[in-house]
N, C-alpha and C positions, 0 to 999 in steps of 0.2 A: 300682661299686654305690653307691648313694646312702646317708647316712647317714642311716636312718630316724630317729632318736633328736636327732640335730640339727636336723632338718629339721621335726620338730614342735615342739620350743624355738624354737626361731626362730620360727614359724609362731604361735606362743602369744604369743610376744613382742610381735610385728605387731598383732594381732589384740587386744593389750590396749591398743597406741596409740590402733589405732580406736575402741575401746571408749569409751577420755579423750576424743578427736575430738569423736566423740559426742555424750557429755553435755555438750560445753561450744559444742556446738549450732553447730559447725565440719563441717559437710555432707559436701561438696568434699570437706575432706581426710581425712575419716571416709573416705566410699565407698572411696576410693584405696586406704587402710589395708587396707579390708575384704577388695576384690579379689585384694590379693597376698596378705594373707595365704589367701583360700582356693584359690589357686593353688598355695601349698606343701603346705595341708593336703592337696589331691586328688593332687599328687604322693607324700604320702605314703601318702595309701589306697593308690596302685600298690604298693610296696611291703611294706606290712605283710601280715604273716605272721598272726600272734595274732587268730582269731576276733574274741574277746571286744574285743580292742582298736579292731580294726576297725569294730564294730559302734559303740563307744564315741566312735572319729573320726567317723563317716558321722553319726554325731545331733548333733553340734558345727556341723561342715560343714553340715548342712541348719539350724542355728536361723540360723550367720551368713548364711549365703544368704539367710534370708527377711529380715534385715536389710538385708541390701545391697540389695536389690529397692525396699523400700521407701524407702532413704536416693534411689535412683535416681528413684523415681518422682517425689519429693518435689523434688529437683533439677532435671528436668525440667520439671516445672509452673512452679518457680521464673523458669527460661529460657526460657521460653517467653511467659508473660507479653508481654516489647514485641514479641512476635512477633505476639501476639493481638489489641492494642490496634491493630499499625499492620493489620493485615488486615481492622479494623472498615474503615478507607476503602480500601482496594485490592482486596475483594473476595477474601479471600482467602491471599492474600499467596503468598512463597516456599513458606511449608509446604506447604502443601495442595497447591501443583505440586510438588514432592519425595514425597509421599505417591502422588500421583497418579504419579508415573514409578517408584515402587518396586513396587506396586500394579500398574504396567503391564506391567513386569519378571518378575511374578508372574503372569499371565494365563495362560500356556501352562502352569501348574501345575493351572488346575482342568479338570476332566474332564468336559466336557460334551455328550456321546456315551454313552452306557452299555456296555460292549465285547461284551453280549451272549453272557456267561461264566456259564452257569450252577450250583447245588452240583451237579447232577448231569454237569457237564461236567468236575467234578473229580474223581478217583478214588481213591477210600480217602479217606485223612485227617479221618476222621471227629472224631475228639477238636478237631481244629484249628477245624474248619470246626462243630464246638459251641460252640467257645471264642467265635469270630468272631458266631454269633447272636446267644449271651447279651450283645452286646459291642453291636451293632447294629441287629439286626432286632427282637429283645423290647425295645428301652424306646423306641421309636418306636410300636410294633405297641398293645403294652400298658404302656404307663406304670403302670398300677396295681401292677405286679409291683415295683415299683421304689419302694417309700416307707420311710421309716425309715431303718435303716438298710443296709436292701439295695443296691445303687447299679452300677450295671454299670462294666466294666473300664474304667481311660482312658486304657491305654498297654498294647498286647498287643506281644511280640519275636516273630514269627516265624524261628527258624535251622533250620539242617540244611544239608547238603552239597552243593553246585550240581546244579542240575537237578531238583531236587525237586516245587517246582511252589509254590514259594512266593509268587514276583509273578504266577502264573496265580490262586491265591487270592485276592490282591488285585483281582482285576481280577472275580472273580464276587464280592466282596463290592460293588464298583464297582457289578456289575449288580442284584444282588440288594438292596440299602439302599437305603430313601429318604432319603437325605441328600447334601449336597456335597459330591465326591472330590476331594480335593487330592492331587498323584501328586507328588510332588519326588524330586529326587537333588541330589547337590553342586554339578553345574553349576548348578544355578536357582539356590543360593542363597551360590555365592562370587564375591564380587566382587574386582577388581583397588586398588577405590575408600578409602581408610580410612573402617571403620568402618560402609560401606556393610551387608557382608552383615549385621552381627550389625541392623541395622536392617531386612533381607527377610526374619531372622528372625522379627523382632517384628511385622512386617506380616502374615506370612502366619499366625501364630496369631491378629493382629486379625481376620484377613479370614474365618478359619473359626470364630471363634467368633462374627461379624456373620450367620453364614450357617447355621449349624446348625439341628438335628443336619447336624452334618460327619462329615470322615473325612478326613484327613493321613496319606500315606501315603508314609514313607520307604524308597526301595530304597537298599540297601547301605549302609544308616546306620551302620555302622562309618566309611566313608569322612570320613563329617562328625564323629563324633562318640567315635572311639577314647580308647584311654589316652593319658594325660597323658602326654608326656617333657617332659625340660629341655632339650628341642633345637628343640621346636615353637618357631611363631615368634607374637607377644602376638596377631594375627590369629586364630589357629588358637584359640588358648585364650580369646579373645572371644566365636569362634561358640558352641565348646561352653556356656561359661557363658549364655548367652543361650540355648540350648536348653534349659537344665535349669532356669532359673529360668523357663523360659515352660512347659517340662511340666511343673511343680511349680505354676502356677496362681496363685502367691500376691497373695489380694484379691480373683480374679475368676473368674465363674461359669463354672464348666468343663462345666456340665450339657450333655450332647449331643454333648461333642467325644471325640473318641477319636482315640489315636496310633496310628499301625501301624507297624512298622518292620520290616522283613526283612534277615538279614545270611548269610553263607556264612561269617563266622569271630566269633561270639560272644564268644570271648575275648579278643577285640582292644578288646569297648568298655571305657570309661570305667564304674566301678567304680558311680558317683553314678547315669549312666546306664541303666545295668543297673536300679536299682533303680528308677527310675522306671515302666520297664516291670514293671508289676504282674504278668503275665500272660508266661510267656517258653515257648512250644510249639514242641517240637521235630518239625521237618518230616523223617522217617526216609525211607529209602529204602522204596520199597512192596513191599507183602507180595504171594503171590501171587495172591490175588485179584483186587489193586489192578491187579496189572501183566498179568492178562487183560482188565481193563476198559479198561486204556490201549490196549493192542490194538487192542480193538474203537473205542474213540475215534479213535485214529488211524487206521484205515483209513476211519474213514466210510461214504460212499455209495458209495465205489470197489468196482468189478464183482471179485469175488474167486470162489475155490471152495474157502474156508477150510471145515473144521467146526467144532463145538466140541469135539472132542477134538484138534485140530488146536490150535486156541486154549490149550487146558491144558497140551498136551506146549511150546508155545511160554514159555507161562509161566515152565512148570518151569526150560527151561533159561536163563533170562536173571535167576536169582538174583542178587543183588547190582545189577543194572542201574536206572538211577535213571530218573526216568520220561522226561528228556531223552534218554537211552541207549535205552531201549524208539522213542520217538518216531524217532529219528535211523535205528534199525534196519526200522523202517515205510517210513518214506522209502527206505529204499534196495531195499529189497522192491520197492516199487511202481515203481520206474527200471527193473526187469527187460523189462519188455512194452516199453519205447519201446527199449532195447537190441535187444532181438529186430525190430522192426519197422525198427531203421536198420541191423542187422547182415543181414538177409535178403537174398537173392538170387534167390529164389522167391516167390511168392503162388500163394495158389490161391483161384479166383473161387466165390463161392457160389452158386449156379443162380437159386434162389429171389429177391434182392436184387441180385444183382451188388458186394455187399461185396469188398473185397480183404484175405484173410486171409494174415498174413504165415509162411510156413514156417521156422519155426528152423531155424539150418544144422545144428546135429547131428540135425535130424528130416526132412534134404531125401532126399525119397523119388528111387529107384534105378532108375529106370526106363531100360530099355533101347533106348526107342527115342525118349528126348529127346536132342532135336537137338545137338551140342556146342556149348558155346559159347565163343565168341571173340569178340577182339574186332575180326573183322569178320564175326561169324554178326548176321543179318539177322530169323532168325524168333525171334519173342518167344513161342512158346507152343507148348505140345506136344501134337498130338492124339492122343497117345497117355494121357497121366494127368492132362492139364488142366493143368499146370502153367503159368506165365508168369511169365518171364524177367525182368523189369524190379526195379530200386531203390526203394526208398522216397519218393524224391524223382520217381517217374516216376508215382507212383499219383496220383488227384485228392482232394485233401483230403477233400470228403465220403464218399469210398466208400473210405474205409482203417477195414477194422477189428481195432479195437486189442482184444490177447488177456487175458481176467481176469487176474490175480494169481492165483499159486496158490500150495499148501501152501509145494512146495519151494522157492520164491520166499524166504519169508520163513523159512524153514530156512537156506536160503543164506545169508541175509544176517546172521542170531542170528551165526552161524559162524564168519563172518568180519569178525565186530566186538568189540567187549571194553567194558569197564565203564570208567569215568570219576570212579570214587571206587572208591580204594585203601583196605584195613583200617585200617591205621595213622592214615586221616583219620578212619574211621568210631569208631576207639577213644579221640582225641580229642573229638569229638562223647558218647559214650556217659559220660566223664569229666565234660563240665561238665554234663550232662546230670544227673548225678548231685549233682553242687555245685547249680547254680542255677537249672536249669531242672524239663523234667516232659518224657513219653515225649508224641509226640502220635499 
């Protein structure tokens, strides 16, 4: 266990070096100072206990931060300088092809297709999919709504327990916003390079805020951006700090951008993190309403002879069932009719089209004077009860007709399937839920 109480002396100590650094107008060895020290201090927000104390490190933590930013920026222009002068005659220079290949690195990150996900293609999640409006649709729509000091969300967390439907959200705010979707995960923006990624950091919050209103949208942003240990290696704890001084904005106009981040385990981020995320909606498992609308989502235009009390009694029993779990039990629903049409050993022909409708074998009728068959019988069909003898593979593709879906189809399959989030997860979700988050 780490010694809290050392680990912030120390951290104070650092931190007052920089301070001296500082004023005596020592940049370089300032920022240095700055960084480690607030490496020890976010080490120590993991473990402090004390509310009050917490809250007291976290406002330390954010003033040195926006020091460090600035000492950085300032350092940078500095260095940059004979980069600038010799690019007046080379057109250019290194940078701008460095930019240009980081930028390029970044390309498969913006979303330029719309995915065609609409609110209504989402089921329940009403409070979330409010959150997400006030956040993106009303200050493009109506800017007026937005003056003083009203100002929309700039970092929403969506969590809740896999399967929920939370990167499907994403992907109808994708459709629904007129602005630029940046979709990333860890692989876009870890590089093997030093120092590379925390600089695909900084590019892709240049690129979306060149481009706004945008919309950055992080899946499984626990992966990039978790708690601190003292085992991470300076790479790790580069990206994060580069993440939070770029959602923290400091100096530059954030109007128009918004963060979105989605995670399956909330309590795995970073302390600093968390609090960035202004807005943190918990994606619950859905109610039963929800989980009759998913139904009907997932079956579609599929030929079924479901009813609506058919639909209700399905509801009922897939309590607990996430909406990946509902979907996954559609899908196997609907595998019933291709089972029966490769299991068959009988058709029977329709008079009117000449369709070949396939008889399930616990439905093959009993007729007494169809021919036996072997396998060296010769007649393929009975004229006694019409039946014909042949395989699925013997029929001709267009005249196979395939049988609706029916009730007990997807009876079957509720039945003999089971849920994918356990209590125990669900009690942890309801726990921070209660600490940091809001029900959505």
């Amino acid at each position: 266990m780490t010694d809290n109480s050392s680990m912030i002396k120390q951290a104070t100590a650092t931190v007052a070096e920089a301070i001296k650094l500082d004023n005596e107008k020592e940049y370089a060895e300032a920022y240095a100072k700055y960084q480690r020290a607030l490496e020890m201090f976010l080490v120590a927000l993991k473990y402090e206990k004390n509310p009050r104390s917490k809250e007291i490190l976290t406002k330390r933590v954010e003033g040195y931060m926006v020091r460090a930013e600035q000492l950085k920026e300032a350092i940078d222009a500095e260095r940059d300088k004979p980069k600038a002068a010799a690019a007046v005659g080379n057109g250019g220079g290194a940078e701008d092809a460095e930019k240009s290949k980081l930028r390029g690195a970044l390309a498969s990150a913006i979303v330029t297709e719309k995915p065609n996900v609409s609110w209504d293609d989402v089921a329940g999640l009403d409070r979330a999919k409010a959150a997400l409006k006030e956040a993106v649709i009303l200050p493009t729509r109506f800017p007026q709504l937005f003056e003083g000091e009203r100002r929309p969300w700039k970092g929403i967390l969506l969590y809740g327990p896999p399967g929920t439907g939370k990167s499907y959200l994403a992907k109808a705010v994708a459709t629904e916003a007129d602005a630029q979707f940046f979709s990333v995960s860890s692989s876009d923006l870890v590089s093997k390079w030093q120092g590379e990624s925390e600089r695909l950091v900084r590019n892709l919050f240049e690129m979306a805020r060149e481009a706004r209103p945008a919309i950055i949208f992080i899946d499984e942003v626990d992966s990039l951006c978790g708690s601190r240990t003292d085992g991470e290696n300076d790479s790790q704890r580069r990206i994060k700090t580069e993440f939070l001084v770029q959602m923290q904005g400091v100096g530059k106009d954030d109007k128009g951008l918004l963060v979105l981040g989605a995670t399956n385990t909330p309590w795995s981020l970073d302390p600093a993190m968390r609090r960035r995320f202004e807005k943190r909606v918990y994606i619950s498992l859905p109610e039963k309403a929800a989980r009759k609308r998913l139904f009907e989502l997932c079956i579609g235009e599929t030929e079924h002879t479901m009813t609506r009390q058919d639909l209700d009694s399905l509801a009922e029993m897939t309590e607990g069932y996430s909406g990946a779990d509902v979907s996954i039990a559609v899908r196997e629903a609907l595998m019933r009719p291709l089972r029966i049409c490769q299991e068959a050993k009988q058709f029977k022909v329709h008079p009117d089209d000449g369709m070949y409708e396939p008889v399930p074998l616990e439905e093959t009728p009993n007729c007494s004077r169809c021919p036996p068959q072997t396998s060296k019988s010769k007649k393929k069909r009975c004229d006694s009860c019409g039946a014909v003898f042949i395989s699925l593979y013997d029929v001709e593709p267009d005249k196979l007709f395939v049988p609706p879906v029916k009730a007990e189809d997807f009876f079957y399959a509720v039945e003999n399937s089971n849920t994918s989030v356990s209590q125990s997860e669900l009690g942890r979700f309801d726990e921070w839920t209660a600490e940091f988050g809001q029900d959505g």
